[in-house]
MARBA-3410 file (N, C-alpha, C, O; in Angstrom, 1 decimal):
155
0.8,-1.2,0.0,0.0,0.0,0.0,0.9,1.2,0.0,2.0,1.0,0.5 ~ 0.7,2.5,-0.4,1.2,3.6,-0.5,0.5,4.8,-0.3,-0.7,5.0,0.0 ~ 1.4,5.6,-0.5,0.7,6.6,0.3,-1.0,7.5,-0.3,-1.9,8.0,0.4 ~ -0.6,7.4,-1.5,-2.0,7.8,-2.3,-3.3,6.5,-2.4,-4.3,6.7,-2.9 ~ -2.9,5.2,-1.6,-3.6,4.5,-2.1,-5.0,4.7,-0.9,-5.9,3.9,-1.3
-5.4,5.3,0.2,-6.5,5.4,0.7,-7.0,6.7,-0.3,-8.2,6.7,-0.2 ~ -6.7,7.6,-1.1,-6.8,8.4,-1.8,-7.6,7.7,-2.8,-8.8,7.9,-3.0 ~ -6.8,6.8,-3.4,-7.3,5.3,-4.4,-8.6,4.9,-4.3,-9.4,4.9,-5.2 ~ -8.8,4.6,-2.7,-9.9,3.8,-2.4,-11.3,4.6,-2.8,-12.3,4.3,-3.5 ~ -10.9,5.9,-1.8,-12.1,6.6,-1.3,-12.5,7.1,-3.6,-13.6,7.0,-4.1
-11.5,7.5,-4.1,-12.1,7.9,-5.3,-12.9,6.8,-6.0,-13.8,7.1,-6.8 ~ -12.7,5.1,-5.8,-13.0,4.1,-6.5,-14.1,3.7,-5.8,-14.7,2.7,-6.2 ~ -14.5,4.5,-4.5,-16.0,4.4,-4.2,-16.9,5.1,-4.3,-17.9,4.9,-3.7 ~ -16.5,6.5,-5.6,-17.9,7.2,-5.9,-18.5,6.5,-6.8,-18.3,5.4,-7.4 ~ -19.6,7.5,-6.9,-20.5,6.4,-8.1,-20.3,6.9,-9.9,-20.6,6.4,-11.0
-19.3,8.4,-9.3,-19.5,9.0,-10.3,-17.9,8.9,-11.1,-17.7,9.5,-12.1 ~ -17.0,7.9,-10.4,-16.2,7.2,-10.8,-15.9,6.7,-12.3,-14.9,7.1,-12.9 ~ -16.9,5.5,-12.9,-17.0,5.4,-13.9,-17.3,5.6,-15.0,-17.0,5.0,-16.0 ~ -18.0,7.0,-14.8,-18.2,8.3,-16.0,-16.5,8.7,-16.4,-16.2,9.1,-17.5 ~ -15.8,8.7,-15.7,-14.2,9.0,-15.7,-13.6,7.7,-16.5,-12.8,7.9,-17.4
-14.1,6.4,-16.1,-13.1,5.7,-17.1,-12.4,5.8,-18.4,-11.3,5.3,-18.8 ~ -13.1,6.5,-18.9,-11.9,6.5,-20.5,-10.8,7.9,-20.0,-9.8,8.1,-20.7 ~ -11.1,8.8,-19.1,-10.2,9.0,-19.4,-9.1,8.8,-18.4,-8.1,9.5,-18.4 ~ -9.2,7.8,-17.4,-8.9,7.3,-16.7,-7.3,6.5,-17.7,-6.0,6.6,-17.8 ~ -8.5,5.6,-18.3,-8.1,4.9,-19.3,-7.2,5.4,-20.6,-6.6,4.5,-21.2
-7.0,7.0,-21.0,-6.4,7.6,-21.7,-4.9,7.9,-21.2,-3.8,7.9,-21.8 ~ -5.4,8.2,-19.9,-3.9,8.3,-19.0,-3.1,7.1,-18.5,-2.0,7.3,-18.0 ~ -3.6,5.9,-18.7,-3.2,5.0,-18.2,-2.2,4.5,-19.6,-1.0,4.1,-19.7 ~ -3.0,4.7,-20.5,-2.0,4.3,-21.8,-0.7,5.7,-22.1,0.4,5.8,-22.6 ~ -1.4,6.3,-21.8,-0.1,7.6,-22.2,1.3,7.0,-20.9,2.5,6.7,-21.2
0.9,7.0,-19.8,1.7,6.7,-18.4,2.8,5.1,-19.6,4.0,4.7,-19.7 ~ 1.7,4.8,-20.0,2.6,2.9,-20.2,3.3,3.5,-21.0,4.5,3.4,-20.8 ~ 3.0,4.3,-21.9,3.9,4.1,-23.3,5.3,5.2,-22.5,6.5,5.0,-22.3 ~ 4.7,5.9,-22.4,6.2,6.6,-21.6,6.7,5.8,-20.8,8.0,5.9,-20.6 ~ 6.1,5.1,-20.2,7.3,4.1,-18.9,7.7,2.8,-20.0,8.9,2.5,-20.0
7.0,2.4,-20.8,7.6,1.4,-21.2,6.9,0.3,-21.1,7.1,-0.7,-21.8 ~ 5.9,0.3,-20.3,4.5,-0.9,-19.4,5.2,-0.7,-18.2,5.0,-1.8,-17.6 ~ 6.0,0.0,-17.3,6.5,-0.2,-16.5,5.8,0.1,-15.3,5.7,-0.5,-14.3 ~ 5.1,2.1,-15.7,4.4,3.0,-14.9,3.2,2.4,-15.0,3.1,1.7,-16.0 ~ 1.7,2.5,-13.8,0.6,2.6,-14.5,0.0,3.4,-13.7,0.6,3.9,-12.8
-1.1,3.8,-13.9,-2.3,5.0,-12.6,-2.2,3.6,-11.5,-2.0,4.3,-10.5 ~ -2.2,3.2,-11.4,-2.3,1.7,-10.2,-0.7,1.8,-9.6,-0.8,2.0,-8.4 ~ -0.3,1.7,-9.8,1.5,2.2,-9.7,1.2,3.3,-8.7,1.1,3.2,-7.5 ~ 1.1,4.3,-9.6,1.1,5.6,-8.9,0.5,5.4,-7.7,1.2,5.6,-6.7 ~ -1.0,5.0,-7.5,-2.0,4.7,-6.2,-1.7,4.0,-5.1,-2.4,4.0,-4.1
-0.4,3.3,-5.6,0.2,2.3,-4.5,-0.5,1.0,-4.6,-0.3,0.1,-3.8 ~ -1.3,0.9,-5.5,-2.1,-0.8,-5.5,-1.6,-1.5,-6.1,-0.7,-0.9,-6.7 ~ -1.7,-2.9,-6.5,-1.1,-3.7,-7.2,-1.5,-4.3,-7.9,-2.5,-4.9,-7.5 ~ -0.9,-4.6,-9.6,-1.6,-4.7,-10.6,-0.5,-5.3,-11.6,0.8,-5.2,-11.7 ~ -1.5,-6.1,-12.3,-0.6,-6.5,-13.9,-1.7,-5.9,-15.1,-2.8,-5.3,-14.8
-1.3,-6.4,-16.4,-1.1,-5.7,-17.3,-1.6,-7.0,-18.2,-0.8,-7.8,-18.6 ~ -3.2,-7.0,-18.4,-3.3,-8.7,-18.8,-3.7,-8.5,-20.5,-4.4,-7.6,-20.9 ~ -3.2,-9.4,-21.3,-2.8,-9.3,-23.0,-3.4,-10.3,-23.5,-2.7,-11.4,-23.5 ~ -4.4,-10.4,-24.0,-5.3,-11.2,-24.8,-5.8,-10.9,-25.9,-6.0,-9.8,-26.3 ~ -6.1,-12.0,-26.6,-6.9,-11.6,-28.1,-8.3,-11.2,-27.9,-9.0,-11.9,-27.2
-8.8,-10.3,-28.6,-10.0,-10.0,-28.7,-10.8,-10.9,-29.3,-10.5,-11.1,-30.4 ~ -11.9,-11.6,-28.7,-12.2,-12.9,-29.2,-12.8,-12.9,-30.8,-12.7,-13.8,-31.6 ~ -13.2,-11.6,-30.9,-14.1,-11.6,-32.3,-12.9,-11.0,-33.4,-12.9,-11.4,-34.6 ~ -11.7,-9.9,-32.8,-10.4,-9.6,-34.0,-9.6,-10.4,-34.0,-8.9,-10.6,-34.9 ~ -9.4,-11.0,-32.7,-8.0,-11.7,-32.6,-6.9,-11.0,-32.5,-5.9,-11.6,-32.5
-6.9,-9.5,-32.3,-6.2,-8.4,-31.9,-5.2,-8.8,-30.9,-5.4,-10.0,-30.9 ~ -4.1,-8.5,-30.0,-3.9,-8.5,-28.6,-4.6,-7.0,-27.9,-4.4,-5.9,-28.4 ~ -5.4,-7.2,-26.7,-5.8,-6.3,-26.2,-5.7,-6.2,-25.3,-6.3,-7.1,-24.6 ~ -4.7,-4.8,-24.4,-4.1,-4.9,-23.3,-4.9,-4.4,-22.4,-5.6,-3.5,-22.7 ~ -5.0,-4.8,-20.9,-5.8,-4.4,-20.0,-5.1,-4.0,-18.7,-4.7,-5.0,-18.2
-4.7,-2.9,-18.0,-4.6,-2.7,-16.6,-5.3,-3.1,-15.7,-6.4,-2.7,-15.8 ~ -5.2,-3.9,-14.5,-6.0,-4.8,-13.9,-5.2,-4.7,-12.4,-4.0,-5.1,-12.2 ~ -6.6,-4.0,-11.2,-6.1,-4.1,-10.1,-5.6,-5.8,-10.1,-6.1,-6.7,-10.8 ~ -4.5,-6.0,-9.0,-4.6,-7.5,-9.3,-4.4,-7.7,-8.1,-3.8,-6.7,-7.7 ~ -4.5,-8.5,-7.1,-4.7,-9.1,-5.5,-3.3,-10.3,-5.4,-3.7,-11.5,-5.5
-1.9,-10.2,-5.1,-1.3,-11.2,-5.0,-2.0,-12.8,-3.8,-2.5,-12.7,-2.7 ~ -1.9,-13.8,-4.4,-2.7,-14.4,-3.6,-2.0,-15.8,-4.4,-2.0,-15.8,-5.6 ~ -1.4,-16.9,-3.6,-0.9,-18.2,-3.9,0.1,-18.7,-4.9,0.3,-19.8,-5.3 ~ 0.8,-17.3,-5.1,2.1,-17.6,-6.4,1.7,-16.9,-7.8,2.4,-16.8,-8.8 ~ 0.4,-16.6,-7.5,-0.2,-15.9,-8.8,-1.3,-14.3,-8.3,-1.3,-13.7,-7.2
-1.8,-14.0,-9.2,-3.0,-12.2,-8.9,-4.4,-13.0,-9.2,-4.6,-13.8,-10.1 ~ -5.3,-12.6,-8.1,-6.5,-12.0,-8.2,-7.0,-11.4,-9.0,-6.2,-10.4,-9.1 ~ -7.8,-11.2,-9.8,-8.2,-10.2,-11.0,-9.8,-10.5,-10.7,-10.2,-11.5,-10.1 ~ -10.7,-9.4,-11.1,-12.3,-9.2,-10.9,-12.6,-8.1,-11.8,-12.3,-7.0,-11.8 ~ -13.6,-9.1,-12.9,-14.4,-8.0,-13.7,-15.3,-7.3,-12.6,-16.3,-7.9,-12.1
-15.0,-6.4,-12.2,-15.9,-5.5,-11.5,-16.7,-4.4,-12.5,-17.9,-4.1,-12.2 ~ -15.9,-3.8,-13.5,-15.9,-2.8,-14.1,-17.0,-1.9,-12.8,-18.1,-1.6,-13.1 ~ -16.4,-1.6,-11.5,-17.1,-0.6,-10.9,-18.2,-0.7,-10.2,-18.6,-0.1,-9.2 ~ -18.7,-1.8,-11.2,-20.2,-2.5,-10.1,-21.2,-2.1,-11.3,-22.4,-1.9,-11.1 ~ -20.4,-2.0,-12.7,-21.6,-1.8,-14.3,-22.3,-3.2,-13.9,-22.1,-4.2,-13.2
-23.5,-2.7,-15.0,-24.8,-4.4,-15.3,-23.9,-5.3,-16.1,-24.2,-6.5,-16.1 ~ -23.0,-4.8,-16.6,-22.1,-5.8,-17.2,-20.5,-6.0,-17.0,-19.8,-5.2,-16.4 ~ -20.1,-7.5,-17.8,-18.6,-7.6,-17.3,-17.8,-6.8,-18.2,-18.4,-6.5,-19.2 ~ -16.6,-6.2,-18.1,-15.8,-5.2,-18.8,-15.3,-6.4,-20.1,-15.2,-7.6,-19.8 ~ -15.1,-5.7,-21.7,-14.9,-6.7,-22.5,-13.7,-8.1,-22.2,-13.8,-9.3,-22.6
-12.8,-7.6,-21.4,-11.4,-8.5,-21.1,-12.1,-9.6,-20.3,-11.3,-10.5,-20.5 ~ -12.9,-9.9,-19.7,-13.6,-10.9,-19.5,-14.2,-11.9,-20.4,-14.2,-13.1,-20.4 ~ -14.5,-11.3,-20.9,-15.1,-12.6,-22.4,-14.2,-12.7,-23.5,-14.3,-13.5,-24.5 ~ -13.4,-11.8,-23.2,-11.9,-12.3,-24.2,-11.1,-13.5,-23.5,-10.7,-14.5,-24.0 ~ -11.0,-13.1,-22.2,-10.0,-13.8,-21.8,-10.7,-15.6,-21.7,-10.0,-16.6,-21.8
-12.2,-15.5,-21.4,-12.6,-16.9,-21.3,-12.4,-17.3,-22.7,-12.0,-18.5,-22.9 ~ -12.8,-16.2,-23.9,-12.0,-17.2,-25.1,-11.1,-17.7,-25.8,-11.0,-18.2,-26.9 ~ -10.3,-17.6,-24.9,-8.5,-18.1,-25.6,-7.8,-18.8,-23.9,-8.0,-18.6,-22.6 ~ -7.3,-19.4,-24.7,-5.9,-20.3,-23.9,-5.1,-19.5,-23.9,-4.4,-19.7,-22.9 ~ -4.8,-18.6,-24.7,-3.5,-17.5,-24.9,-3.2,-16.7,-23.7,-3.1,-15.5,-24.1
-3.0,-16.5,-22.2,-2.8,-15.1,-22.0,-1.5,-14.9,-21.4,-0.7,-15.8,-21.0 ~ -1.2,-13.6,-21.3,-0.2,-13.1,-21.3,-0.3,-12.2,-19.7,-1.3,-12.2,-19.1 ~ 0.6,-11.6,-19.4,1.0,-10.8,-18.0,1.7,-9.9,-18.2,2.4,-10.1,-19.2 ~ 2.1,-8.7,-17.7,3.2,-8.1,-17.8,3.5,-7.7,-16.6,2.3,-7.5,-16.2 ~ 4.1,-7.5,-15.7,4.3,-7.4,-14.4,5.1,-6.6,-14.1,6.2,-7.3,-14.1
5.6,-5.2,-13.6,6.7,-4.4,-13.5,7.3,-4.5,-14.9,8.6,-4.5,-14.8 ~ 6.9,-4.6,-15.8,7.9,-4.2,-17.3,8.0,-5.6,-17.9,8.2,-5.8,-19.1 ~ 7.8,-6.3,-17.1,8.2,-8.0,-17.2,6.8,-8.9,-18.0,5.9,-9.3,-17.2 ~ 6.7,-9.2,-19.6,5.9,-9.8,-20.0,6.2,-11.3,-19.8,7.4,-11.7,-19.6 ~ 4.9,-12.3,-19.8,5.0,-13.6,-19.9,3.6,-14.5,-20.0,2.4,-14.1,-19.8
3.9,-15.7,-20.4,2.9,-16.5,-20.5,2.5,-16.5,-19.3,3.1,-16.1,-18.3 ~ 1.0,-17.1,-19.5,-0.4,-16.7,-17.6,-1.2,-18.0,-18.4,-1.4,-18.3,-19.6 ~ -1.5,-18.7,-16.9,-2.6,-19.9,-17.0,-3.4,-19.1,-16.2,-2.9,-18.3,-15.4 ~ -4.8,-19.4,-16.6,-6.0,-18.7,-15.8,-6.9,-19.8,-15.3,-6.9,-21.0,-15.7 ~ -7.6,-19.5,-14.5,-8.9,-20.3,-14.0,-9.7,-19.0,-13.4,-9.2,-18.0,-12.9
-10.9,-19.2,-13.6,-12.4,-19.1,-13.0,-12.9,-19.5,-12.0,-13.6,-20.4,-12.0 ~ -12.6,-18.9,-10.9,-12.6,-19.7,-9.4,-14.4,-19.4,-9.5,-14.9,-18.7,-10.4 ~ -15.1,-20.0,-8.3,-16.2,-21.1,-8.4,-16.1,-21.4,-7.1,-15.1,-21.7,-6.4 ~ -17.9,-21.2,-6.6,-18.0,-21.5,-5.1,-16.8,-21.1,-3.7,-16.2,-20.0,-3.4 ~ -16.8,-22.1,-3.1,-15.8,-21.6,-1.7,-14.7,-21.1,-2.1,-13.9,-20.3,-1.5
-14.3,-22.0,-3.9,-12.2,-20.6,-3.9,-12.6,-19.5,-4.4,-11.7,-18.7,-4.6 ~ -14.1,-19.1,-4.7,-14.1,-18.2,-5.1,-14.4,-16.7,-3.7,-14.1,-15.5,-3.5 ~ -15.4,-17.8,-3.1,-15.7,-16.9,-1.8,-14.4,-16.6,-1.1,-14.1,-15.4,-1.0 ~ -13.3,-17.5,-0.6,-12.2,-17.2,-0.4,-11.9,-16.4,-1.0,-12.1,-15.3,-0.4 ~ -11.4,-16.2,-2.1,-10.5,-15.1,-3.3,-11.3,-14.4,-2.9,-10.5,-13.9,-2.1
-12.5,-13.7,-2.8,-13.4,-12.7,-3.1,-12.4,-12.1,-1.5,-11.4,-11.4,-1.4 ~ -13.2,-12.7,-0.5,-12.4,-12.0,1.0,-10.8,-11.7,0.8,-10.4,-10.9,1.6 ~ -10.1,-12.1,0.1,-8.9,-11.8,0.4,-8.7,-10.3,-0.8,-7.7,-9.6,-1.0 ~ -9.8,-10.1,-1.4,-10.2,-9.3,-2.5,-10.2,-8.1,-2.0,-9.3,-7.2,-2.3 ~ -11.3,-7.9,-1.1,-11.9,-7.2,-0.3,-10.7,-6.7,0.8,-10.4,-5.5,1.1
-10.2,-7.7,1.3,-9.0,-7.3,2.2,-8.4,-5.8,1.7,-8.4,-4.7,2.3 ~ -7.9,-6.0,0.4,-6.8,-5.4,0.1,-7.7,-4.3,-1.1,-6.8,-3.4,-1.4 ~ -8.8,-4.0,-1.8,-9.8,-3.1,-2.2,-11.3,-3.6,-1.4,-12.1,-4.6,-1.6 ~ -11.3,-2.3,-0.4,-12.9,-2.6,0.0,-14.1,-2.4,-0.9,-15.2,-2.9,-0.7 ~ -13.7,-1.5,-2.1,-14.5,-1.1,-2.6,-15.0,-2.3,-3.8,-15.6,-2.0,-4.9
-14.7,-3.4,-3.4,-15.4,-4.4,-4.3,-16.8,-4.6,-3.8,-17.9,-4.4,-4.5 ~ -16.8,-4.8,-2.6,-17.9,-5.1,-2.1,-19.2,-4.1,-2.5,-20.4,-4.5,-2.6 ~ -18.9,-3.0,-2.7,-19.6,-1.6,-3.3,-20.0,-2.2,-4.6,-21.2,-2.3,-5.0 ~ -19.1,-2.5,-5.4,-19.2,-2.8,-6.4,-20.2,-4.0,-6.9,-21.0,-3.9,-7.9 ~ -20.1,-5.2,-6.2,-20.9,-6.0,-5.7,-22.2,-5.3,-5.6,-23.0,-5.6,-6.5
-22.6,-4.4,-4.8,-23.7,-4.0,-4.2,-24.4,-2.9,-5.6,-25.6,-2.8,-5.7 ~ -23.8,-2.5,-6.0,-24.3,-2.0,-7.3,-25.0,-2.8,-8.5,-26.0,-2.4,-9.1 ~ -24.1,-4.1,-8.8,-24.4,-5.0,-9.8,-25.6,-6.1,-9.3,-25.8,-6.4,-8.1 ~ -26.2,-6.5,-10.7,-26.9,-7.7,-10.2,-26.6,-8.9,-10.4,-27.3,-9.9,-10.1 ~ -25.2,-8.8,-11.2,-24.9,-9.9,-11.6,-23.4,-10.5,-10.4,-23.1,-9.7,-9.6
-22.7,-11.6,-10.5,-22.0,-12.2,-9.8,-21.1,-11.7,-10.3,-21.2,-11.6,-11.6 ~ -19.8,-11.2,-9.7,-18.6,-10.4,-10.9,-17.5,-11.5,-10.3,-17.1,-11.9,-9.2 ~ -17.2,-11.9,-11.9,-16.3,-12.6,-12.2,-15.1,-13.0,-11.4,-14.8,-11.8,-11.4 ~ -14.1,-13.7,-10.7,-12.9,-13.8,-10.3,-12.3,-14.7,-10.9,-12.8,-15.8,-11.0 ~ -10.9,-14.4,-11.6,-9.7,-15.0,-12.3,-8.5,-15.4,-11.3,-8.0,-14.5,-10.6
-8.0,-16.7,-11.4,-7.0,-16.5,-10.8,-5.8,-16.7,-11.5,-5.5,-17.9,-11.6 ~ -4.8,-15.6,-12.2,-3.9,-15.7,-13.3,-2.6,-16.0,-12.4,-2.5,-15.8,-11.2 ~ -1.7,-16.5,-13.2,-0.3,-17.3,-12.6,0.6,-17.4,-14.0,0.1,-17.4,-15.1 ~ 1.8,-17.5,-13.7,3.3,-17.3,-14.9,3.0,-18.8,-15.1,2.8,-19.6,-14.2 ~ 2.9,-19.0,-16.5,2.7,-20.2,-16.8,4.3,-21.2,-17.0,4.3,-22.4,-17.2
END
């Protein structure tokens, strides 16, 4: 954690938060391409995060994602939350379509095996989630649907 990161929290619990994403999202790609993938707004915040690289399931593109990530068992936590939207953010239904993914981690790309945690590892993952971003639970409380948890690992 760092020093901007209760800063982090309290902004990722307005509602009016997600109206900001792209340009959230604008700065986040300007930050990589100057650092290299090295910097991200998650960096800055003190939270911790990777950098997840998949094909877009319908172009087959690589399409890069910033992604709070939760260290937890040798590998990150990852949660479509997109915020607590009615829906999952696209990198979710990319990532369930391919075998392919990728990581980048401090500057550092590499192959990633994933799983879809399910029931109690998921309720686990979710609390150790929550530990370290409260504002999932918000997020939760917003949506109607179940938001996703990934558990990615260096393949």
């Amino acid at each position: 954690m760092g020093l901007l990161t209760p800063i982090a929290i309290r902004l990722g619990s307005t509602t009016w938060m997600p109206k900001l994403l792209p340009q959230v999202v604008w700065l986040d790609k300007q930050l990589s391409r100057a650092s290299r993938g090295r910097v991200t707004v998650l960096d800055i915040a003190g939270l911790p995060n990777v950098t997840l690289i998949v094909p877009g399931r319908k172009s087959g593109i690589p399409r890069t994602t910033p992604l709070l990530a939760i260290p937890h068992e040798g590998g990150w936590l990852i949660a479509g939350s997109y915020f607590g939207a009615p829906y999952s953010p696209a990198w979710v239904a990319n990532l369930r379509a391919t075998e392919k993914a990728r990581l980048r981690v401090k500057g550092e790309e590499f192959d990633a095996h994933w799983s879809e945690l399910e029931g109690e590892d998921r309720a686990r993952a979710w609390q150790a989630m929550l530990d370290h971003w409260p504002n999932y639970a918000l997020y939760e409380q917003r949506s109607n649907r179940t938001i996703p948890v990934f558990h990615v690992r260096r393949a």
